[in-house]
C-alpha positions as CSV (number, residue, x, y, z in Angstrom):
1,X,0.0,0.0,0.0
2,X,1.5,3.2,-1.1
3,X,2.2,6.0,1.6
4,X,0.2,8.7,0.6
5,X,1.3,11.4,2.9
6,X,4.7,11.3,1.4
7,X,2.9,12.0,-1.7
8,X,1.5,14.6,-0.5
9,X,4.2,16.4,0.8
10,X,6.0,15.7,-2.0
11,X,3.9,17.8,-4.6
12,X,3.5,20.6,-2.0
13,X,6.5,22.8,-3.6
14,X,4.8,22.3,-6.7
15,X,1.3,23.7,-5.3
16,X,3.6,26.6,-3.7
17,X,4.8,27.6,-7.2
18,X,1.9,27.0,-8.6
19,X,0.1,29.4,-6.2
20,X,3.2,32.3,-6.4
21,X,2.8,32.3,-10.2
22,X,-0.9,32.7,-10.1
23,X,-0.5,36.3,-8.1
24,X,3.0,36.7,-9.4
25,X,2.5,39.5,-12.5
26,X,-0.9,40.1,-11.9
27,X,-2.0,43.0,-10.5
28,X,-0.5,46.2,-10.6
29,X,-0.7,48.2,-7.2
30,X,-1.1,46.9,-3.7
31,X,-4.5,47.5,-3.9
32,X,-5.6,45.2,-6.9
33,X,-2.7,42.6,-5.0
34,X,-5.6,43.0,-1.9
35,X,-8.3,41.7,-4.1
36,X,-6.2,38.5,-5.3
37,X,-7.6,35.0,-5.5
38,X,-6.0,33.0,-2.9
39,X,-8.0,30.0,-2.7
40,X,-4.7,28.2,-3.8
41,X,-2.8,29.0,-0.6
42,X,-5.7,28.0,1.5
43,X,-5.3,24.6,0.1
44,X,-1.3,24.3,1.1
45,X,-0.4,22.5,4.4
46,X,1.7,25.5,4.7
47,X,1.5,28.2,6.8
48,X,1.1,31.4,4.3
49,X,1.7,35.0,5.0
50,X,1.9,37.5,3.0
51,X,2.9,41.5,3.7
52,X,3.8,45.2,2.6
53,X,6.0,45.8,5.4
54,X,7.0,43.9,8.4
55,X,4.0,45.5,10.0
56,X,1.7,45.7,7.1
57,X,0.8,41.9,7.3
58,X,-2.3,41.5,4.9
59,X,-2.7,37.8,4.3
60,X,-3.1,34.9,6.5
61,X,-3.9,30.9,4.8
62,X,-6.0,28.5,6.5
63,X,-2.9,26.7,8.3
64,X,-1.4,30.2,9.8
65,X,-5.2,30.7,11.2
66,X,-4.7,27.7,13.2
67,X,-1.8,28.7,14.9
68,X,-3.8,31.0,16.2
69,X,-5.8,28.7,18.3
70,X,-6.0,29.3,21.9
71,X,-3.6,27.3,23.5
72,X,-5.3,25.1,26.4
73,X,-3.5,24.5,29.4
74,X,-4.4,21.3,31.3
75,X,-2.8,23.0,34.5
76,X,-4.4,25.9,33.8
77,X,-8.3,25.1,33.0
78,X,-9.2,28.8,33.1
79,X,-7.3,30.8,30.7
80,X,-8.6,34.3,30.0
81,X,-8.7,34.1,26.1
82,X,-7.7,36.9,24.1
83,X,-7.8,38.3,20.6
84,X,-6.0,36.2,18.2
85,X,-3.4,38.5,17.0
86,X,-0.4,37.2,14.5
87,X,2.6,39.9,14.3
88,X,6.4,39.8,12.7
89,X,9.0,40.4,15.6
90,X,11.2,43.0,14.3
91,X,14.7,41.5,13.8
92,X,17.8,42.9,12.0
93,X,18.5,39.2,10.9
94,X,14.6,39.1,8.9
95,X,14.4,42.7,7.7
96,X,18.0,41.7,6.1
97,X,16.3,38.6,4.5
98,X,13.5,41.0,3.3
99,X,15.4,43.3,1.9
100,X,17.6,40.7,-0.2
101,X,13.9,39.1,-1.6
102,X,12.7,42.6,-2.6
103,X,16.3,43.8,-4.5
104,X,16.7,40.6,-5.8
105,X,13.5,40.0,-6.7
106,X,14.3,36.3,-6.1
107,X,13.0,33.6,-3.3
108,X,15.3,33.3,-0.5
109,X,14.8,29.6,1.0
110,X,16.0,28.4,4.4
111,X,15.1,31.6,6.3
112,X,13.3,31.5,9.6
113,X,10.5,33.7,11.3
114,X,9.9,34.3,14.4
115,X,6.0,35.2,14.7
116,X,4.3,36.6,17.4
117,X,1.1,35.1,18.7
118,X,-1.7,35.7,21.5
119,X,-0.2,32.7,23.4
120,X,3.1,33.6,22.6
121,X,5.7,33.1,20.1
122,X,6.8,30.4,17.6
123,X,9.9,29.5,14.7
124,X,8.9,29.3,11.5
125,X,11.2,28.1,8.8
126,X,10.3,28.5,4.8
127,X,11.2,30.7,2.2
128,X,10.0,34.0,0.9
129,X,8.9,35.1,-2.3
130,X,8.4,38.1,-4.3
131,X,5.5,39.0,-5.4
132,X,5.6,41.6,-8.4
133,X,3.3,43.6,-10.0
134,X,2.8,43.5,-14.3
135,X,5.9,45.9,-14.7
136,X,8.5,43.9,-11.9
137,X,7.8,45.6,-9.6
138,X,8.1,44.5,-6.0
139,X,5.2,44.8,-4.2
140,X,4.7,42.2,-1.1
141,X,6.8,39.2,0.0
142,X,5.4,35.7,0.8
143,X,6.4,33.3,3.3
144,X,5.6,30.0,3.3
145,X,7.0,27.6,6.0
146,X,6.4,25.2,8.8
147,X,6.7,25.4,12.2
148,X,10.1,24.3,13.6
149,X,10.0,21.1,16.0
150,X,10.2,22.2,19.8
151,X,13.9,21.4,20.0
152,X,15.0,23.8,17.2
153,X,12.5,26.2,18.8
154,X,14.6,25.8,22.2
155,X,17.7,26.7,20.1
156,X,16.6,29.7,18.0
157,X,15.6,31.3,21.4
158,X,19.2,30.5,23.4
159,X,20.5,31.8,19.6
160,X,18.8,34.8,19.6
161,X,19.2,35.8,23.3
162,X,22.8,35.3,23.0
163,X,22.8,37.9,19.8
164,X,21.2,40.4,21.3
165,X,21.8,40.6,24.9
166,X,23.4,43.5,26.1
167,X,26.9,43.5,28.1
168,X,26.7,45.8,30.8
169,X,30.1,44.6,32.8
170,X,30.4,41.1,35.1
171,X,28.1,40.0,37.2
């Protein structure tokens, strides 16, 4: 019996492309890009964002929505619930990756996110694409990625509070 899971995830960087090229040279301003079909990233078992700016976030697939989800505590059977809310931490390290999508106006793969939730945050590892309008333009990026296993989670957070933790003398 064939493993059709591993099928699946095999044709998923086809359905990626597929879905980039069918935005990709389509619209010509942001606000025709707002008005894009996207039932092709709702489909992907990835989790899809797409934005302006680093705080101009203006699409969200089906499998980023779910990491939205309230996380339930079993310790903690009463947890105030609040708005779901799904923000890009500001990072030299990301804005750098942005910036080499947009002048390159190629995909960078291997990068990592870290996203901001209402219970907190989380690693994502993808790539990002550019999204262009008729003329070449750059006009949004895409990311589309997974969420990194709990280890690598543990070590992009010792990672990152190493590289930025200011040294203020010895303790």
């Amino acid at each position: 019996m064939p493993n059709y899971d591993k099928l699946l995830q095999a044709s998923l960087p086809e359905a990626l492309d597929a879905a980039i090229e069918s935005i990709n040279f389509e619209h010509e301003t942001t606000e025709s890009l707002l008005d894009a079909n996207v039932s092709e990233f709702e489909r992907l078992n990835y989790c899809v964002f797409a934005y302006f700016t680093r705080d101009d976030l203006f699409y969200l697939n089906q499998a980023g929505r779910r990491l939205l989800e309230t996380y339930e505590s079993p310790v903690e059977p009463a947890r105030a619930t609040f708005n779901p809310e799904f923000n890009l931490t500001a990072n030299p390290f990301h804005a750098s990756d942005d910036r080499d999508v947009i002048e390159t106006c190629r995909p960078k793969h291997h990068v990592k996110e870290l996203v901001s939730l209402s219970w907190g945050n989380t690693w994502l590892r993808g790539s990002k694409y550019p999204i262009r309008s008729t003329t070449g333009i750059p006009l949004a990026i895409v990311f589309a990625g997974r969420e990194m296993l709990g280890s690598e989670q543990i070590r992009n957070a010792a990672f990152r509070q190493s590289a930025f933790q200011n040294y203020n003398g010895d303790n």
